[in-house]
C-alpha positions as CSV (number, residue, x, y, z in Angstrom):
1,X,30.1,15.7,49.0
2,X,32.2,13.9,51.6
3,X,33.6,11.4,49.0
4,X,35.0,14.2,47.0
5,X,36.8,16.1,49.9
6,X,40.2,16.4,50.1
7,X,40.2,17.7,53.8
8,X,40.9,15.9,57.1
9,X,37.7,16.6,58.6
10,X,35.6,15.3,56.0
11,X,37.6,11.9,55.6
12,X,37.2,11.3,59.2
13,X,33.5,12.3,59.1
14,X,33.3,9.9,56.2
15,X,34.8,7.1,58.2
16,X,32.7,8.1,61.3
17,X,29.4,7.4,58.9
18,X,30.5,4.5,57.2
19,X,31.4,3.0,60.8
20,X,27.6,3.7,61.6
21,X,26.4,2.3,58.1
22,X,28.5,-0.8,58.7
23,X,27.2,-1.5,61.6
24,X,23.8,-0.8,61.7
25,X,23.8,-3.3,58.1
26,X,25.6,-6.0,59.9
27,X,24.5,-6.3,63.6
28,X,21.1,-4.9,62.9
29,X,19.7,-5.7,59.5
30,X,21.4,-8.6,58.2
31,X,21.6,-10.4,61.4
32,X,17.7,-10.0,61.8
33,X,16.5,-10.3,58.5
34,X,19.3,-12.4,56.7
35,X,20.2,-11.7,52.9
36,X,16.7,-10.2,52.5
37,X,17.4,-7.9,54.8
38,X,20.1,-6.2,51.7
39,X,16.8,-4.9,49.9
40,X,15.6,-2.9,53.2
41,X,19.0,-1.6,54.7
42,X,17.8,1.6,52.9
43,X,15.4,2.1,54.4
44,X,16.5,1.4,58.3
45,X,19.3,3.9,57.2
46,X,17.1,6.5,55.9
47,X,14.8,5.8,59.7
48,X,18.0,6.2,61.5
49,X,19.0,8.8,60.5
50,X,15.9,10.8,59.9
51,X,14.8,10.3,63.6
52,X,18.7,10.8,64.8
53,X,18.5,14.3,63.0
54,X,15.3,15.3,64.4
55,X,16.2,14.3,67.7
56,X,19.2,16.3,67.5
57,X,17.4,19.1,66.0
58,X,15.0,18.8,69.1
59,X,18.1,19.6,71.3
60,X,17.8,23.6,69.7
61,X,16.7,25.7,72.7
62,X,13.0,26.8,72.7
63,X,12.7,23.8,70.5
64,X,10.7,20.6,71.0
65,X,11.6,17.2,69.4
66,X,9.6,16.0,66.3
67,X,9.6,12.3,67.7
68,X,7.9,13.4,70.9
69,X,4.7,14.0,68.5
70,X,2.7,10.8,68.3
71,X,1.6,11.5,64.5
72,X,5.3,11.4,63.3
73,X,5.5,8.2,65.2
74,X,2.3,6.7,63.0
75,X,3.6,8.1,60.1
76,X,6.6,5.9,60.2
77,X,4.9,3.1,61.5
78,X,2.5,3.5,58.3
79,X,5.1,4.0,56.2
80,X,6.3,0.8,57.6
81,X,3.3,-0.8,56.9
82,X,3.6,0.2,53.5
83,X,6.8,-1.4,52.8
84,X,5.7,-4.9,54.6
85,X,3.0,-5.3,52.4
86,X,4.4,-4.4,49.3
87,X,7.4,-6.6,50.2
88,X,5.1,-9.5,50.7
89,X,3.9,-8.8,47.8
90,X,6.8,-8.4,45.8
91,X,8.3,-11.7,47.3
92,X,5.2,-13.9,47.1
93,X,2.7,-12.4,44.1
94,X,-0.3,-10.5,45.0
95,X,-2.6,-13.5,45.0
96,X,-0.2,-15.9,47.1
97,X,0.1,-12.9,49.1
98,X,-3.8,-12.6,49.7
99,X,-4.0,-16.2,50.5
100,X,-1.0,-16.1,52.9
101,X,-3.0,-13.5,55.5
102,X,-5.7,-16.2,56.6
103,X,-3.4,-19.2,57.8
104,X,-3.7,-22.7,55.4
105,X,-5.4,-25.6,56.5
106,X,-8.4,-23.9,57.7
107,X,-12.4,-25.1,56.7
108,X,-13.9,-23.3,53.4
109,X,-16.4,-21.1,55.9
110,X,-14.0,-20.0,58.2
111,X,-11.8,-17.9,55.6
112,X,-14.4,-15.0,55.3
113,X,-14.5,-15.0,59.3
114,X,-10.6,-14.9,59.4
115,X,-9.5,-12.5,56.6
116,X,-11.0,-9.2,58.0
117,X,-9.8,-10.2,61.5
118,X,-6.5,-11.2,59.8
119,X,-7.2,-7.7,58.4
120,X,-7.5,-6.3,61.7
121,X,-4.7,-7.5,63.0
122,X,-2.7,-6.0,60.6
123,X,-4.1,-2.3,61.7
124,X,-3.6,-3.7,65.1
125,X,0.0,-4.1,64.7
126,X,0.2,-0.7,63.2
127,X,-1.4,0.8,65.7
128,X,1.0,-1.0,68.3
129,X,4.2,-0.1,66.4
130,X,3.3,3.4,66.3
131,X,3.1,3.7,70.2
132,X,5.7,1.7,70.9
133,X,7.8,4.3,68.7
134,X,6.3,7.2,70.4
135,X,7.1,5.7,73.8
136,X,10.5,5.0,72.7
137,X,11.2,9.0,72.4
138,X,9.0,9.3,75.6
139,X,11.1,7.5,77.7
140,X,14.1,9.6,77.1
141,X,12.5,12.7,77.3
142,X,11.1,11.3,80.7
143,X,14.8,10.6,82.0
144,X,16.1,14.1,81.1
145,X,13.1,15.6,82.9
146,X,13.2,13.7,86.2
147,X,17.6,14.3,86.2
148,X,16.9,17.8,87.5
149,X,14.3,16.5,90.3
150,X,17.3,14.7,91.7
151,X,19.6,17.3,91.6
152,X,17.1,20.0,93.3
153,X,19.2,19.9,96.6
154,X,22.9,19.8,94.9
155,X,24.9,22.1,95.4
156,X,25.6,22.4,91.5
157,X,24.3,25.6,90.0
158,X,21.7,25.6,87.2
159,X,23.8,26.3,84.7
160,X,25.8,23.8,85.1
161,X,22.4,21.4,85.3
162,X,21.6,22.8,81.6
163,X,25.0,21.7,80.5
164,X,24.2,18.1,81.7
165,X,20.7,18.0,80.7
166,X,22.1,19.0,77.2
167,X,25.0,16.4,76.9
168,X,22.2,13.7,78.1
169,X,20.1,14.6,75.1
170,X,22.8,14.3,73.0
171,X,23.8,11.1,74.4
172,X,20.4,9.7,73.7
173,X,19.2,11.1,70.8
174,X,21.3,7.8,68.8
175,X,20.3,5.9,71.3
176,X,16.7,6.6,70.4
177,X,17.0,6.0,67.1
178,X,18.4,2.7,67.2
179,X,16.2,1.7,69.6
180,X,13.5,3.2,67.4
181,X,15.0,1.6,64.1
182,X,14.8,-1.9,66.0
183,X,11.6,-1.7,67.2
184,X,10.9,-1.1,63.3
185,X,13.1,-3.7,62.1
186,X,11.4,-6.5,64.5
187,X,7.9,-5.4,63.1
188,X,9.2,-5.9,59.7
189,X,11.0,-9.0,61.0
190,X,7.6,-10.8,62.9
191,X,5.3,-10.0,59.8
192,X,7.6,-10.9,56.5
């Protein structure tokens, strides 16, 4: 749609996307992940932005933001999940992936004692990831609550308290979702 414009406004809304694209696939994915990280830049884009426009759409008054809800935050961690392993097992062959989760070198009885905590430890990590997304969104809705607290005794009227509440969500909502798309990108990073 953009492409195809002929307008001003959607050449420089172009530019303003591909300035976010560029970045997040140069500072973010390929310096963490290297070359391989070209096969996953999709998907950090698609997480980016998917969390960016619920977070915005959580600014709508009466409205509360769909990060803020700890099963979207294990959804994407599972969905995360998902693409690890089928990644490692794209990259290494399901049966070079199976023997790569218990670490080599280890005694013949030991692997049946290390796979299902190997196992385990996958979950685990999971598990972790999803709360430390959740937390993530948290945090910032944490800030924006406690702003007013310290503004109780200024002499700035409520209104005007609304307005900076508002253009502190705004301000955060990319903020979350980068940090949120890192905190992906490192789980993707620490298990591939």
């Amino acid at each position: 749609i953009l492409r195809f414009s002929k307008g001003s406004f959607s050449r420089k809304l172009h530019l303003f996307f591909e300035a976010i694209v560029l970045y997040l696939r140069d500072e973010v994915v390929l310096k963490a992940l290297g070359e391989h990280g070209k096969k996953y830049l999709h998907y950090f884009l698609t997480l980016f932005f998917f969390i960016l426009a619920l977070n915005l759409v959580g600014m709508i008054p009466e409205s509360a933001t769909a990060t803020g809800n700890i099963a979207v935050t294990a959804t994407l961690s599972l969905c995360t999940f998902a693409l690890i392993q089928i990644a490692g097992i794209r990259e290494q062959g399901f049966g070079h992936y199976v023997k790569s989760i218990v670490p080599s070198g280890l005694p013949g009885w030991l692997v049946p004692i290390m796979f299902p905590i190997e196992l385990i430890g996958f979950l685990t990590k999971t598990f972790a990831l999803s709360i430390r997304l959740f937390m993530n969104m948290i945090a910032g809705h944490i800030v924006i609550l406690a702003f007013p607290l310290q503004l109780e005794r200024s002499p700035i009227s409520p209104m005007n308290i609304l307005i900076i509440i508002k253009h502190m969500n705004a301000m955060l909502a990319p903020k979350q979702s980068y940090s949120s798309m890192q905190t992906l990108q490192c789980s993707i990073k620490m298990t591939c």
